[in-house]
C-alpha atoms as a printed R data frame, in Angstrom:
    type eleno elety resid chain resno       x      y       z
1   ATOM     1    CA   UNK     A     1 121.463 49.436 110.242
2   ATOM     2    CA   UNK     A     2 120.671 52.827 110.438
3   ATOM     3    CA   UNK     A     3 120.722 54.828 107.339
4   ATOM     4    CA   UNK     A     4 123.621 57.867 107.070
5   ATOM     5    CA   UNK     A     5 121.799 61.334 107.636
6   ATOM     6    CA   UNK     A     6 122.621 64.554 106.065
7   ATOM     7    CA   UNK     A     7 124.451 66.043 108.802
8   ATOM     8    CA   UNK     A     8 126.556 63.103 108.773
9   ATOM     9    CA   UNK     A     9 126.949 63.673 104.945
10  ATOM    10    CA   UNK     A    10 127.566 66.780 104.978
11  ATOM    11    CA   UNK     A    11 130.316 66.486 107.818
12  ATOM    12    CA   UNK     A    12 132.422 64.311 105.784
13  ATOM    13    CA   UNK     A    13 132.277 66.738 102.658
14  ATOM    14    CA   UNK     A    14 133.758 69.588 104.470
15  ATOM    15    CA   UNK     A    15 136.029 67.642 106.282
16  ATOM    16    CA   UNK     A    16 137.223 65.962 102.422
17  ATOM    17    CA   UNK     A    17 137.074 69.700 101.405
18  ATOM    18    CA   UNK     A    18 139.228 71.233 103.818
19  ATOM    19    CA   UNK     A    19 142.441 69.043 102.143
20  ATOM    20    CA   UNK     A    20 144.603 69.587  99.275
21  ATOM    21    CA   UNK     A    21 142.753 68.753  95.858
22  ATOM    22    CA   UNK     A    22 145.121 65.572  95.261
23  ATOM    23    CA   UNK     A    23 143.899 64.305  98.003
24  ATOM    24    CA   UNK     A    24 139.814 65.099  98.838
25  ATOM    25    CA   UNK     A    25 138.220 61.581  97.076
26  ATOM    26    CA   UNK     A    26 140.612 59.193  99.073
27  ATOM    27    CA   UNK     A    27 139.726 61.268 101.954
28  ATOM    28    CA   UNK     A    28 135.790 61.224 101.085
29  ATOM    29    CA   UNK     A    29 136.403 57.455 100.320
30  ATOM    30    CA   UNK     A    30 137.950 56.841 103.758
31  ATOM    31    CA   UNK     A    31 135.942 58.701 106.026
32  ATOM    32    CA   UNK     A    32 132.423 57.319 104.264
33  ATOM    33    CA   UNK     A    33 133.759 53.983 104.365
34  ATOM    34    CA   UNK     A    34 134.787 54.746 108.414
35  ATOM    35    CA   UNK     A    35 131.032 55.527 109.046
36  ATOM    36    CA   UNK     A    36 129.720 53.284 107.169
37  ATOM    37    CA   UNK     A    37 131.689 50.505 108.607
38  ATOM    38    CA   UNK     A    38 130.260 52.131 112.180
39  ATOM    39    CA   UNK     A    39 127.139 52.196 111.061
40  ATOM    40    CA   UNK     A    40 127.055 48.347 110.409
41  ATOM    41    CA   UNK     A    41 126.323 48.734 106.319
42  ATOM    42    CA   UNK     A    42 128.374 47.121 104.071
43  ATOM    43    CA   UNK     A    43 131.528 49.004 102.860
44  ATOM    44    CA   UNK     A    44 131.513 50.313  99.371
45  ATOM    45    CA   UNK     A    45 133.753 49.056  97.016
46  ATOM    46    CA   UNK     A    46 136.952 48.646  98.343
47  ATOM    47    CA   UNK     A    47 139.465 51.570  97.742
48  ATOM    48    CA   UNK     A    48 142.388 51.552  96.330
49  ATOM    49    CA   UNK     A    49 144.621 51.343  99.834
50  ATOM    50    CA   UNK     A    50 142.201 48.280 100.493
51  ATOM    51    CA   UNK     A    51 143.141 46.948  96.943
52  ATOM    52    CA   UNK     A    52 146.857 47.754  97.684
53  ATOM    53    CA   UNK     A    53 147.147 45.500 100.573
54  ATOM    54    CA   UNK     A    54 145.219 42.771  98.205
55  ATOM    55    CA   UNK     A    55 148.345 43.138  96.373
56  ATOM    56    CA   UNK     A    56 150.774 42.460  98.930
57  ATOM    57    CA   UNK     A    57 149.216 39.106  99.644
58  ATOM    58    CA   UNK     A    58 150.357 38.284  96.417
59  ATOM    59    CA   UNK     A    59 154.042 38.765  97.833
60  ATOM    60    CA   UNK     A    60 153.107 36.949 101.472
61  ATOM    61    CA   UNK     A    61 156.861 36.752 102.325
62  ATOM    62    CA   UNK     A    62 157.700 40.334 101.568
63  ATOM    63    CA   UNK     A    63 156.636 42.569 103.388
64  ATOM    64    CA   UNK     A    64 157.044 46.845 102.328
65  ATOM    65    CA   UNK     A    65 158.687 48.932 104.940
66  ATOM    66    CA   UNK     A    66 156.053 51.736 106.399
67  ATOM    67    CA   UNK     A    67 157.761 54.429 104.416
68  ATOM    68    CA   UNK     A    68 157.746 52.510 101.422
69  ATOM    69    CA   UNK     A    69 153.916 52.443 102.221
70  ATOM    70    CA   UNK     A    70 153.638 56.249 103.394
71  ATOM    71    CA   UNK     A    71 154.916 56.954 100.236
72  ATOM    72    CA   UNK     A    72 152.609 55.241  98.074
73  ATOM    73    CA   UNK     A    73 149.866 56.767  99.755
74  ATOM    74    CA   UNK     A    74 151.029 60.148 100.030
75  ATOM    75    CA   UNK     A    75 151.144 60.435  96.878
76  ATOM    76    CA   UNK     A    76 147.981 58.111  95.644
77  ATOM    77    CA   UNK     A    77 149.735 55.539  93.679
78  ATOM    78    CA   UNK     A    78 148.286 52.064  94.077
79  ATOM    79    CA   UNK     A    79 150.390 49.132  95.092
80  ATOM    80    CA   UNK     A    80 149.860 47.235  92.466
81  ATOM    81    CA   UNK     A    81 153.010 49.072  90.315
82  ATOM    82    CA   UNK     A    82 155.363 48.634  92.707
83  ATOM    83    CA   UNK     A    83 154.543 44.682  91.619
84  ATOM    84    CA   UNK     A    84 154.981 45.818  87.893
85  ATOM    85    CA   UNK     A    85 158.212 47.286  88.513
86  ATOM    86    CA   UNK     A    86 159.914 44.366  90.511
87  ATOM    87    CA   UNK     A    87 159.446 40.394  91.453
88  ATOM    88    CA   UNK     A    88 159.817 39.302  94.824
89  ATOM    89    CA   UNK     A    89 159.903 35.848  95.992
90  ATOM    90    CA   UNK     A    90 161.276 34.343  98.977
91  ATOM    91    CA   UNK     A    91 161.822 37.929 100.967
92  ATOM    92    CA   UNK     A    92 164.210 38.458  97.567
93  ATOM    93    CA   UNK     A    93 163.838 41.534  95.113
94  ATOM    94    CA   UNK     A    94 164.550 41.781  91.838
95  ATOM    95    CA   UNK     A    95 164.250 44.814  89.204
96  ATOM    96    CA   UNK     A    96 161.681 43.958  86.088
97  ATOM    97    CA   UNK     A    97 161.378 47.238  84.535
98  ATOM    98    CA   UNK     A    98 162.303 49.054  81.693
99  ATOM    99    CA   UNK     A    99 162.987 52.605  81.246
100 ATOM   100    CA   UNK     A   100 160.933 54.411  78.201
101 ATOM   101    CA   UNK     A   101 163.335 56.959  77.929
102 ATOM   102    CA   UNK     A   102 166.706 56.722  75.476
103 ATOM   103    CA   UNK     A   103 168.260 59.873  76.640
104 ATOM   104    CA   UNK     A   104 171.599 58.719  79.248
105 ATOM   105    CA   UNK     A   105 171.184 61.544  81.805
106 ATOM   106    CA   UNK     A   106 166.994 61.229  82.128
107 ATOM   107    CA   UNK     A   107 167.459 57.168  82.291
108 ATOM   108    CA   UNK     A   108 170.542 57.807  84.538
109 ATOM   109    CA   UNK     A   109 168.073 60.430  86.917
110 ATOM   110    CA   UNK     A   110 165.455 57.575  86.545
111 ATOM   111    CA   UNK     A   111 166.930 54.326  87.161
112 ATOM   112    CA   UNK     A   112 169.121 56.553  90.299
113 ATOM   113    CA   UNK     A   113 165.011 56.969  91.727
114 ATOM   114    CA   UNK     A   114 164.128 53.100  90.326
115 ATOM   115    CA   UNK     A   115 167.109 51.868  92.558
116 ATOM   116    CA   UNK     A   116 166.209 54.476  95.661
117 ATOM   117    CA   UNK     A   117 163.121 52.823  95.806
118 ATOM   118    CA   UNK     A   118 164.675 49.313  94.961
119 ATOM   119    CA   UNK     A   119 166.617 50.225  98.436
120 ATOM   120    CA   UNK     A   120 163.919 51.368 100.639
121 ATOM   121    CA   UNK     A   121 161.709 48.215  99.848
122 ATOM   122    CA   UNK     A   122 164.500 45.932 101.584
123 ATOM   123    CA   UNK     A   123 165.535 48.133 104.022
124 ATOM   124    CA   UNK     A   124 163.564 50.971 104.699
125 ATOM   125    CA   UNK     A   125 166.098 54.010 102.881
126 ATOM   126    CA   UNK     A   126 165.348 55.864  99.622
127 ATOM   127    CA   UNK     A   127 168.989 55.763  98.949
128 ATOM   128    CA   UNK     A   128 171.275 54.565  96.112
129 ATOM   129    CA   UNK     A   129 175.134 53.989  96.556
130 ATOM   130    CA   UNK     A   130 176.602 56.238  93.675
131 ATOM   131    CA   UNK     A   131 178.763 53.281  92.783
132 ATOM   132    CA   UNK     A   132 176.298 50.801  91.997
133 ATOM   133    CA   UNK     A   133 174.510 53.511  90.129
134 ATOM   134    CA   UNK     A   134 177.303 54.226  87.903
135 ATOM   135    CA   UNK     A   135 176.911 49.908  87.460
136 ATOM   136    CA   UNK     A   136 173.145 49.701  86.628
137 ATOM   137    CA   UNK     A   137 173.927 52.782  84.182
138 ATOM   138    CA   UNK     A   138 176.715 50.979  82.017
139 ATOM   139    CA   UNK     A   139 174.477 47.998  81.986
140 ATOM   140    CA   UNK     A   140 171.958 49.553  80.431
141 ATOM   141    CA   UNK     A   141 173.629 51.524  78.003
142 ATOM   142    CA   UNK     A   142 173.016 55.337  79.662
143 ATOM   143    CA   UNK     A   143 176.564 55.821  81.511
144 ATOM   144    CA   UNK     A   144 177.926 58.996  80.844
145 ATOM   145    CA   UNK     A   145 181.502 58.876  82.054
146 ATOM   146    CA   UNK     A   146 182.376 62.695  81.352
147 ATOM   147    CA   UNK     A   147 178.914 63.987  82.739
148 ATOM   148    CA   UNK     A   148 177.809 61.583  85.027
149 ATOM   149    CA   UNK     A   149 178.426 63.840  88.410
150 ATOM   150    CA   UNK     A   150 177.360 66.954  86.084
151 ATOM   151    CA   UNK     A   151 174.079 65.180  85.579
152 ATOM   152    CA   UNK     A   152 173.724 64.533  89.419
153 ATOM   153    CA   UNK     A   153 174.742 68.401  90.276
154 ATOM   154    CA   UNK     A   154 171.818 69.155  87.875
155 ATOM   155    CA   UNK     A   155 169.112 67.081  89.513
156 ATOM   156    CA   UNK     A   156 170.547 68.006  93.218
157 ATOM   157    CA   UNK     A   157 167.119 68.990  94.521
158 ATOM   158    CA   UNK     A   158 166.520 65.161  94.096
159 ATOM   159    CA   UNK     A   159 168.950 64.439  96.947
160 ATOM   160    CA   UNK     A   160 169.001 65.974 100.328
161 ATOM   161    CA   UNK     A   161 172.816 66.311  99.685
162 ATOM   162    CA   UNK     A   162 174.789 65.356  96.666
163 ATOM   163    CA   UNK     A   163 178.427 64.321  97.560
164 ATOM   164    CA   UNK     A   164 177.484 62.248  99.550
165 ATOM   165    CA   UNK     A   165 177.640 58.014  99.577
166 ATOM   166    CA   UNK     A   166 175.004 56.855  99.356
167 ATOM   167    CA   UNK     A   167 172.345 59.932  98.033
168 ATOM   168    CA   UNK     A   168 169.351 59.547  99.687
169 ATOM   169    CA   UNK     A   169 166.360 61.283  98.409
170 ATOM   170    CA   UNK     A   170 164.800 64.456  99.217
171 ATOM   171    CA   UNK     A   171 161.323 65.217  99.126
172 ATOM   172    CA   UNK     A   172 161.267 66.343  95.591
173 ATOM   173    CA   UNK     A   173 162.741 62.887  95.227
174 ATOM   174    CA   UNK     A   174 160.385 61.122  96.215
175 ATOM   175    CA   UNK     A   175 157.515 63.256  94.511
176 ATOM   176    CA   UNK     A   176 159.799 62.617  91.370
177 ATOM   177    CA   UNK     A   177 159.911 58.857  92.227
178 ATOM   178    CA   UNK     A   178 155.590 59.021  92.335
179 ATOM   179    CA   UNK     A   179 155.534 60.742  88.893
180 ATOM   180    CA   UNK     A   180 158.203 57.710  87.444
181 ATOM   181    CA   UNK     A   181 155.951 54.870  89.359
182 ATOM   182    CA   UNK     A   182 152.766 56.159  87.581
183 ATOM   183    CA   UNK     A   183 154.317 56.975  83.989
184 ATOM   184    CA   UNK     A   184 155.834 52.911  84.368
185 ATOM   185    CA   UNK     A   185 152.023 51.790  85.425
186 ATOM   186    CA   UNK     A   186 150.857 53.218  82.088
């Protein structure tokens, strides 16, 4: 094995420097592993995409669409909570989590994301019918009748187009749905 030079070094800390901050250590992490690997050492510890498909095996008859996966590492957040946050067994999914919040239109704007990302695990769409939204909110206690639609109109940047059956999410959505993933982790 032939030990990494400088210029090698160096190389992949401008490379790691040249993306956004969010995202330079996975990068570092990845491309030092990649030479490493070429290089015949060991790999370092394993990273947390490594440790991510460690946790799928614990779910060997589910598998997570690829944008279900693009969005977990888009946006850095391991795996592991998506386990947290539902049980699957037999290629079945069920919710497991619970909401922090107790106000009806931020739990109604969360579990609308929660059930998005419910969606797109067994099929592949970030999408929630409005119907069975308006369902999982009287269950738990956050339906608004009067201001339900209000609350949706307020939070439109969520969805690329509100009105519409089912609302599928937007980007923002789906940055919204990273932040809610990693506050339920804590």
């Amino acid at each position: 094995m032939a030990p990494i030079g400088k210029d090698t070094l160096g190389k992949i800390v401008e490379l790691a420097n040249a993306v956004p901050q969010e995202y330079r250590q996975k990068c570092f992490e990845l491309l030092l592993s990649r030479v490493l690997q070429d290089a015949g050492a060991p790999a370092p510890a394993a990273p947390p995409a490594a440790q991510a498909t460690a946790a799928s095996k614990a779910h060997p008859k589910f598998v997570l669409p690829i944008d279900v996966r693009a969005l977990l590492s888009q946006y850095g957040v391991d795996e592991a909570v998506l386990w947290k946050c539902f049980h699957a067994e037999d290629g079945e999914l069920r919710p497991i989590y619970k909401l922090a919040t107790h106000k009806k239109a931020q739990a109604q704007i969360e579990h609308a994301l929660m059930m998005a990302l419910e969606s797109a695990m067994s099929n592949g769409q970030f999408q929630v019918v409005v119907e069975a939204l308006r369902e999982r909110c009287s269950e738990h206690k956050c339906y608004d009748r009067a201001n339900f639609m209000h609350i949706l109109k307020r939070n439109a940047g969520l969805f690329k187009k509100i009105g519409a059956d089912p609302l599928v999410l937007s980007s923002d959505g789906k940055a919204a749905l990273a932040e809610l993933l990693e506050s339920l982790s804590a």
